[in-house]
C-alpha positions in Angstrom: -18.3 -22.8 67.6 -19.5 -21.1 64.4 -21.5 -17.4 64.7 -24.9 -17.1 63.3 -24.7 -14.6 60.5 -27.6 -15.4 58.8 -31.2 -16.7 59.5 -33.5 -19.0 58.1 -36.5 -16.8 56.9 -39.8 -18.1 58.8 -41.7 -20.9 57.1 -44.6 -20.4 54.9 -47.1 -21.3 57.8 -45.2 -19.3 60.9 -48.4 -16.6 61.0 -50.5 -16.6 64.0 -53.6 -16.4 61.8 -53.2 -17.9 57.9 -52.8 -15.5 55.3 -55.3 -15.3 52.7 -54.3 -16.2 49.3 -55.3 -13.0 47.7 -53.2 -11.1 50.2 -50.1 -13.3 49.4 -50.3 -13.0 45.6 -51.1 -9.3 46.0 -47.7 -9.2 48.0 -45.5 -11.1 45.3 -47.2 -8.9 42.1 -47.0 -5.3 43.6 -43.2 -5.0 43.2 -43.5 -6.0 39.3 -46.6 -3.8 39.3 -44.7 -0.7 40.9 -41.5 -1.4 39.1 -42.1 0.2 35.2 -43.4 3.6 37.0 -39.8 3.8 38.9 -38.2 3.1 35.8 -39.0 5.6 33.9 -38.7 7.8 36.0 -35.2 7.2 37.3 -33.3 9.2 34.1 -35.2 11.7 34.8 -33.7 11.7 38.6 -30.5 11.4 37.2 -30.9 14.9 34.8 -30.9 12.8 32.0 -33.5 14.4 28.9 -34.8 11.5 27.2 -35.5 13.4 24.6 -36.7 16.1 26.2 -35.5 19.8 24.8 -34.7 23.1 26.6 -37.1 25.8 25.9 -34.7 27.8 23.8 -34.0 24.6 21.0 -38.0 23.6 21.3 -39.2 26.8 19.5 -40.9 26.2 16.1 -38.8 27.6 13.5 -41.0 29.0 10.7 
């Protein structure tokens, strides 16, 4: 006997009421939406300037 580690995901048509097709494309394009806004601002989590320049080097010489 073999264990069960994984599971088939639910076919397309397994929801008590269908899905509307709007709803389902809204679902698939809302991650490649959402995704360039957490991009960007990941460096910036990780301390990294991107350019960015402390206060004291960011003065106008002149």
């Amino acid at each position: 006997m073999t264990p069960k580690l994984f599971h088939r995901p639910p076919p397309a048509g397994d929801t008590e009421r269908p899905v509307p097709r709007w709803a389902t494309r809204l679902a698939h394009a809302l991650p490649l939406l959402l995704l360039p806004a957490c991009l960007w601002r990941l460096p910036f989590a990780l301390h990294f300037e991107m350019g960015r320049c402390r206060r004291a080097a960011c003065r106008p010489t002149g």
